[in-house]
C-alpha positions in Angstrom: 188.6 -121.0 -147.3 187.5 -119.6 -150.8 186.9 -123.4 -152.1 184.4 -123.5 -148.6 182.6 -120.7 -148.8 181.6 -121.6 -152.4 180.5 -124.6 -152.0 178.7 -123.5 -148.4 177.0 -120.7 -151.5 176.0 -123.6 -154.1 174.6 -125.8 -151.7 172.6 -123.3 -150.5 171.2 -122.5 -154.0 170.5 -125.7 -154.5 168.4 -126.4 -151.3 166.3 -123.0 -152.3 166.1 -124.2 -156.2 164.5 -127.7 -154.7 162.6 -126.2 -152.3 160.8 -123.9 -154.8 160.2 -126.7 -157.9 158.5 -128.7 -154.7 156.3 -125.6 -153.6 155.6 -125.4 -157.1 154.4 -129.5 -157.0 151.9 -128.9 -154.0 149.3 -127.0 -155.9 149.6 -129.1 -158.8 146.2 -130.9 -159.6 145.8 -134.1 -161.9 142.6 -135.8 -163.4 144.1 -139.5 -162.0 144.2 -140.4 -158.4 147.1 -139.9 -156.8 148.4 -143.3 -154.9 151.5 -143.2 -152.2 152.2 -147.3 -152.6 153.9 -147.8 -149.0 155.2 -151.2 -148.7 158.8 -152.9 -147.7 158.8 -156.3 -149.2 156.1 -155.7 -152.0 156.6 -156.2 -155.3 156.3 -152.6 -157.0 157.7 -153.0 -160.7 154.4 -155.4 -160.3 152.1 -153.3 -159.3 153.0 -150.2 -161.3 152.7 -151.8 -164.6 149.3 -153.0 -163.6 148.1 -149.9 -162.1 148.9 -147.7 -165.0 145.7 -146.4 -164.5 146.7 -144.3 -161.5 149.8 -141.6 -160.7 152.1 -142.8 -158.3 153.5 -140.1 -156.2 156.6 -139.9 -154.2 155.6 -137.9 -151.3 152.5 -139.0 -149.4 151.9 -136.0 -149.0 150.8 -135.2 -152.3 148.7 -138.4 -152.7 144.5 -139.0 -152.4 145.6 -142.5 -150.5 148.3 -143.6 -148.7 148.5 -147.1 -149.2 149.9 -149.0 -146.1 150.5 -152.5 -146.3 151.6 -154.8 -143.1 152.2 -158.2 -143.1 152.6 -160.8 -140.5 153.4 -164.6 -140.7 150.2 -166.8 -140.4 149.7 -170.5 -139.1 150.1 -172.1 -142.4 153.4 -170.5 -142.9 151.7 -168.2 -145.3 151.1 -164.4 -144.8 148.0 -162.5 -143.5 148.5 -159.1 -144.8 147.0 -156.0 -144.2 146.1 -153.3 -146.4 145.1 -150.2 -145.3 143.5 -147.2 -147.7 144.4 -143.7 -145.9 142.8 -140.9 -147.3 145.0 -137.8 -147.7 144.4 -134.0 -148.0 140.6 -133.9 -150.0 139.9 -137.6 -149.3 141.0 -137.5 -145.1 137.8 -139.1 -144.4 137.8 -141.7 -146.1 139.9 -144.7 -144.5 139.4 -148.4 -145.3 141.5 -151.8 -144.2 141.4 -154.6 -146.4 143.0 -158.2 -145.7 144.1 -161.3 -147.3 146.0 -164.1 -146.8 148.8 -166.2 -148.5 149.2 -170.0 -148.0 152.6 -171.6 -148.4 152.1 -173.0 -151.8 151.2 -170.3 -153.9 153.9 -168.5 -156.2 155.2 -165.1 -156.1 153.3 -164.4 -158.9 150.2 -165.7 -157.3 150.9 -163.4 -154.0 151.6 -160.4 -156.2 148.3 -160.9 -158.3 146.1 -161.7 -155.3 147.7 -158.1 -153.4 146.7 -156.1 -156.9 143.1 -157.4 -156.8 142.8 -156.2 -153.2 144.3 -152.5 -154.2 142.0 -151.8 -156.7 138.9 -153.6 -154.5 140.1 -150.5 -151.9 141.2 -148.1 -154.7 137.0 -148.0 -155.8 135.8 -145.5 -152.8 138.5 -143.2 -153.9 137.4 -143.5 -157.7 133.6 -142.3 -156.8 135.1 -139.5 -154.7 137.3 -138.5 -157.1 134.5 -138.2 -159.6 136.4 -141.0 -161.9 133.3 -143.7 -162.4 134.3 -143.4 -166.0 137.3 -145.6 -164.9 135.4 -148.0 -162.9 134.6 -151.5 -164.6 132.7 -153.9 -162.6 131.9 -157.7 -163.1 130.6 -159.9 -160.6 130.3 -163.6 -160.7 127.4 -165.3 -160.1 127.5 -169.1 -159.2 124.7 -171.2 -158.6 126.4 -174.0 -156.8 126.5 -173.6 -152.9 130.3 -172.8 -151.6 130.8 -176.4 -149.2 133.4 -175.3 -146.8 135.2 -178.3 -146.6 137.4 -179.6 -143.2 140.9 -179.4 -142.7 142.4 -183.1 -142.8 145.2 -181.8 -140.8 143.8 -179.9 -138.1 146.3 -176.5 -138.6 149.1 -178.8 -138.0 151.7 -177.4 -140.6 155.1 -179.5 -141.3 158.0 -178.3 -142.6 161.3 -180.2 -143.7 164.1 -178.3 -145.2 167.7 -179.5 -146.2 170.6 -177.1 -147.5 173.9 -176.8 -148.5 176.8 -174.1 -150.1 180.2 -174.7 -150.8 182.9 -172.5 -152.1 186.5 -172.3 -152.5 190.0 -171.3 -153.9 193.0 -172.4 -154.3 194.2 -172.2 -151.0 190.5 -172.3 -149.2 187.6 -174.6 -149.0 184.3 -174.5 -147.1 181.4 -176.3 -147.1 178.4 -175.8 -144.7 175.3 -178.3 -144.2 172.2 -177.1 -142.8 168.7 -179.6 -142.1 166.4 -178.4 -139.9 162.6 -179.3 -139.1 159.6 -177.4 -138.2 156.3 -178.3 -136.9 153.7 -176.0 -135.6 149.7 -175.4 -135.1 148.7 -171.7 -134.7 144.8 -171.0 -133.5 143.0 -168.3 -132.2 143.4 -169.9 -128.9 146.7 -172.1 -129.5 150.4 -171.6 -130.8 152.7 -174.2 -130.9 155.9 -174.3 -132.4 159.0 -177.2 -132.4 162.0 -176.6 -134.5 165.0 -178.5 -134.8 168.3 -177.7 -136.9 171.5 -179.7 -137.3 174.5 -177.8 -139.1 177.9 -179.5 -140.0 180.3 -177.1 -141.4 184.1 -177.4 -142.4 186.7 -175.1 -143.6 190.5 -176.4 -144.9 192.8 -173.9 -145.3 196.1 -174.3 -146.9 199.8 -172.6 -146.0 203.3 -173.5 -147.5 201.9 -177.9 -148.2 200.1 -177.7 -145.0 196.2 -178.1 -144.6 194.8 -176.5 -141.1 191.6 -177.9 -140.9 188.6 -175.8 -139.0 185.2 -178.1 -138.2 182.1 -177.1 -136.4 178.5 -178.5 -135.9 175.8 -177.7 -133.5 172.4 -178.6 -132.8 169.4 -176.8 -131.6 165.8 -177.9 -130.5 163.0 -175.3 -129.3 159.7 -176.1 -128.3 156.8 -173.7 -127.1 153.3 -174.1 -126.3 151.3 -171.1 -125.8 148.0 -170.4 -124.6 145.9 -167.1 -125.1 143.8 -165.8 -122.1 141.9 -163.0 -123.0 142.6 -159.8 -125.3 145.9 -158.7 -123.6 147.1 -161.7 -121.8 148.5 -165.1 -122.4 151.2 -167.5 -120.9 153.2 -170.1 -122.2 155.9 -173.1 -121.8 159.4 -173.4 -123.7 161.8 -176.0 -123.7 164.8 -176.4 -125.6 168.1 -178.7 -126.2 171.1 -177.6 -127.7 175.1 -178.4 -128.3 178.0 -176.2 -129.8 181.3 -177.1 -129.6 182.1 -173.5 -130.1 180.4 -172.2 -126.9 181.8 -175.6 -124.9 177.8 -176.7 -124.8 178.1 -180.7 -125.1 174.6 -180.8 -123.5 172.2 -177.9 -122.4 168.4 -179.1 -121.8 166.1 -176.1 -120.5 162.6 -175.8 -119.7 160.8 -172.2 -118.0 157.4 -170.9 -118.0 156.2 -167.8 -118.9 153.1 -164.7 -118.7 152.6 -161.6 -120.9 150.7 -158.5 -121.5 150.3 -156.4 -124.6 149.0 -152.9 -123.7 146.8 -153.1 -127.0 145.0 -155.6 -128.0 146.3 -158.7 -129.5 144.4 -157.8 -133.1 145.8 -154.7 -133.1 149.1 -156.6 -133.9 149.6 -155.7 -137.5 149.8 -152.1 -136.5 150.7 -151.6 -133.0 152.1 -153.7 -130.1 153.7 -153.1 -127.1 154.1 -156.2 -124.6 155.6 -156.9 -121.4 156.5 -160.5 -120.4 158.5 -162.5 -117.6 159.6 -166.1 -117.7 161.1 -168.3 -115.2 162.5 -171.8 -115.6 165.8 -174.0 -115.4 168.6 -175.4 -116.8 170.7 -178.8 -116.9 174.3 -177.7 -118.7 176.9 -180.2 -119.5 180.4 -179.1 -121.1 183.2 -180.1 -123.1 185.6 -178.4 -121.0 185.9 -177.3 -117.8 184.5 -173.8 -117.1 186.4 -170.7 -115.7 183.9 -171.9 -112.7 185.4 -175.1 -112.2 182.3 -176.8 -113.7 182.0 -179.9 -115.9 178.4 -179.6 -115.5 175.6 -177.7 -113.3 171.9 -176.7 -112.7 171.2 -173.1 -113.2 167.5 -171.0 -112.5 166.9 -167.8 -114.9 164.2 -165.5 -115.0 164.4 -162.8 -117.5 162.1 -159.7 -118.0 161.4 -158.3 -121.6 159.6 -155.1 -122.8 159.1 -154.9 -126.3 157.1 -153.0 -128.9 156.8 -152.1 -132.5 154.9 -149.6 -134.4 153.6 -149.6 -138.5 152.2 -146.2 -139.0 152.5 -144.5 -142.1 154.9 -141.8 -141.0 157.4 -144.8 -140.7 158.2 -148.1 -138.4 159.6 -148.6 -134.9 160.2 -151.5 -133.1 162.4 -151.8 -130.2 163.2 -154.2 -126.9 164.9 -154.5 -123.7 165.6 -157.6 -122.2 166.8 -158.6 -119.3 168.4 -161.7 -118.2 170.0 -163.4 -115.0 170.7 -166.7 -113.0 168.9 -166.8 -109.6 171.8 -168.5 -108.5 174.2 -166.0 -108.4 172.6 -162.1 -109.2 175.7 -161.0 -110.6 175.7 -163.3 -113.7 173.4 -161.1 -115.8 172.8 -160.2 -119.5 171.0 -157.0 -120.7 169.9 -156.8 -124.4 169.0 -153.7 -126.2 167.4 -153.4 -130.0 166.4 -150.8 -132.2 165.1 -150.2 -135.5 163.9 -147.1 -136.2 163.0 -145.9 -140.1 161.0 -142.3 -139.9 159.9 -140.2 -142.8 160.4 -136.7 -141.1 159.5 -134.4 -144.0 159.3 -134.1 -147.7 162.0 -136.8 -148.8 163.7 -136.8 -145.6 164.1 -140.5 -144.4 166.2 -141.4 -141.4 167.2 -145.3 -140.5 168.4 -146.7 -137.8 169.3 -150.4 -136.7 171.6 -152.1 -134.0 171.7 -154.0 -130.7 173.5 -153.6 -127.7 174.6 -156.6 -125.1 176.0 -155.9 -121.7 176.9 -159.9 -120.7 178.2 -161.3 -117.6 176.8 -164.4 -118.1 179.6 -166.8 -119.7 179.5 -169.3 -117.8 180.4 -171.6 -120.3 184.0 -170.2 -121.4 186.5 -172.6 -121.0 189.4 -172.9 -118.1 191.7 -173.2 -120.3 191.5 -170.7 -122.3 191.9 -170.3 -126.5 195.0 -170.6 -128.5 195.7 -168.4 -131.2 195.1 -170.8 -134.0 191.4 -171.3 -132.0 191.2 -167.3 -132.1 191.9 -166.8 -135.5 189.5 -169.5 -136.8 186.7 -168.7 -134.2 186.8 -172.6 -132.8 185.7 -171.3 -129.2 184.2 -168.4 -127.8 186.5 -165.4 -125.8 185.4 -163.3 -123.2 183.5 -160.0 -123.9 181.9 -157.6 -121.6 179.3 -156.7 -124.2 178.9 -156.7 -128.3 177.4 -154.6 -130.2 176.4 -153.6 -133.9 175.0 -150.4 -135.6 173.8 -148.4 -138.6 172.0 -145.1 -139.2 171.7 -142.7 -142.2 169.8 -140.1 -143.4 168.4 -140.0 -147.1 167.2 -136.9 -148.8 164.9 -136.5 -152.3 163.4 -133.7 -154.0 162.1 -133.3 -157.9 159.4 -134.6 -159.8 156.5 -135.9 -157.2 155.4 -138.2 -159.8 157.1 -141.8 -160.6 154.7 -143.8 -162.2 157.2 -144.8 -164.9 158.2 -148.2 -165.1 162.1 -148.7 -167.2 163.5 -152.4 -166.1 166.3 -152.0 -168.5 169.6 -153.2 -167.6 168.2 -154.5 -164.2 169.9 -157.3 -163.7 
């Protein structure tokens, strides 16, 4: 009880020691400009050794400028990413939004050089406000020639062939796993279409006591879509797809539905903010290995499903989240609801909190096998059981305090 009670007591001194050094941190002025760098993917290491010009703070809350950076995937296969200057305590009026896009082809080291060119573009306002033209260099290029914007041979088709393998072992395990898939789409303003294709061979060979228990899969999948924008908040769209899996008793499954959705902002607004509705209805030919738990070899099945999704990028954090619901008009009952989450909030000084996982309610498998699974099947996951639902999830909270400032940069022992 004794052991408790002092460590309830050091804790506590602790918390009031941090809370006082970071008290002490919020009147704290500087001559630089004070950037919050706010990105999940970005290359920081990068941009702090070529920023050295600024402080990087910790805390947002003790910046000039938040910088926000989004980034979604483009029609080349490329990025189109969003930066977005936010002015903060002094400089709250000041906002700006700056983009860029990647292509397929360039580097890393070309993505990363192109994003710091665009920070210090949008770092310039907060300079001049800052009263830190001193630090300003400018040099423009002047060209006499006359920019020809030339036409694209390819008309935004993109193609995309990719062909992978891994293998490891023991002495009493193998595995190998082949993956080759293809990918062709054409994204416009008023056009998205999309065909992918993927063909994956694996095999495991496991040894006991001279004996070699041999465990081979492969599957093949083929989506299609072709969708259409109406206006601002509406568009619809067709899918198709073909599939097999051994593992789910698929020998043959061709689909084709339809579909209509609504975002409740507007389509642009994307990068930031989006919250859609959509509905598609459509059927299915399935053909299976085995006979189903239904008595089926093979059938025609109609499904609709309904799915609200949205996801937020603000800079106190990121949301997105889903429901989805799914059913077979032939029989009501047969139904699958799909739940998603992830959640990462900043909810005060250093405070973080995460959350990600899914939820499945299914009573749809129509597909299990009459026959059921032996154990060897079980054990080396050669067919798929029953389950009422699945289900995976994470969360944690993360806490910091101490110097606001981290614009150090020590890759030492790194790797």
């Amino acid at each position: 009880m004794k052991k408790t009670i002092l460590i309830i007591f050091i804790f506590c001194i602790s918390l009031h020691v941090s809370a006082q050094l970071i008290s002490n941190t919020d009147s704290l002025e500087t001559n630089n400009l004070n950037v919050f760098y706010d990105c999940q993917s970005c290359d920081i290491t990068f941009i702090k050794q070529n920023l050295n010009y600024v402080e990087f703070v910790r805390d947002q809350r003790f910046s000039d400028v938040h910088i926000l950076i989004n980034s979604q995937v483009n029609g080349s296969g490329g990025e189109r990413i969003m930066l977005q200057f936010i002015g903060q305590n002094k400089f709250s009026k000041l906002t700006d939004t700056l983009n860029f896009s990647t292509n397929p082809n360039m580097t890393d080291d070309d993505k990363r050089r192109l994003e710091l060119r665009y920070i210090e573009l949008g770092l310039i306002r907060f300079f001049i406000e800052k009263g830190l033209e001193d630090k300003i260099e400018l040099s423009i290029k002047k060209s006499d020639q006359i920019k020809i914007v030339e036409e694209d041979p390819w008309n935004s088709w993109v193609y995309k062939f990719s062909a992978n393998g891994w293998f490891n072992g023991q002495e009493t395990y193998r595995n190998s796993n082949v993956d080759f898939s293809v990918n062709v789409k054409r994204v416009t303003e008023k056009n998205k279409f999309n065909f992918w294709s993927n063909i994956n061979l694996n095999s495991e060979v496991y040894t006991f006591d001279d004996e070699e228990i041999e465990n081979n899969q492969q599957s093949f999948n083929l989506y299609t879509n072709d969708i259409i924008s109406i206006n601002d908040h509406w568009s619809y769209g067709v899918f198709g797809k073909v599939l097999n899996s051994k593992y789910s008793n698929y020998e043959l499954v061709t689909g084709l539905k339809g579909g209509i959705e609504y975002d409740f902002f507007k389509y642009s607004e994307s990068a930031n903010r989006q919250v859609t509705l959509s509905y598609t209805l459509g059927g299915l030919y399935n053909n299976y290995y085995d006979t189903t738990v239904f008595n089926k070899t093979e059938e025609v099945l109609f499904e609709n499903s309904l799915l609200l999704a949205s996801t937020f990028k603000q800079k106190w954090g990121n949301v997105t989240g889903s429901v989805d619901y799914e059913s077979y008009l032939n029989d009501l009952s047969l139904y699958q609801v799909r739940f998603y989450l992830n959640l990462n909030i900043r909810l005060f000084k250093g405070l973080s909190w995460r959350v990600n996982g899914r939820y499945i309610i299914q009573h749809n498998q129509i597909n299990l096998q009459k026959a059921g699974a032996s154990l060897e099947e079980v054990l080396l996951q050669q067919q798929q059981l029953k389950s009422g639902y699945n289900y995976q999830f994470r969360t944690g909270l993360s806490y910091s305090f101490g110097s606001i400032y981290n614009s150090v940069v020590n890759p030492r022992f790194d790797f």
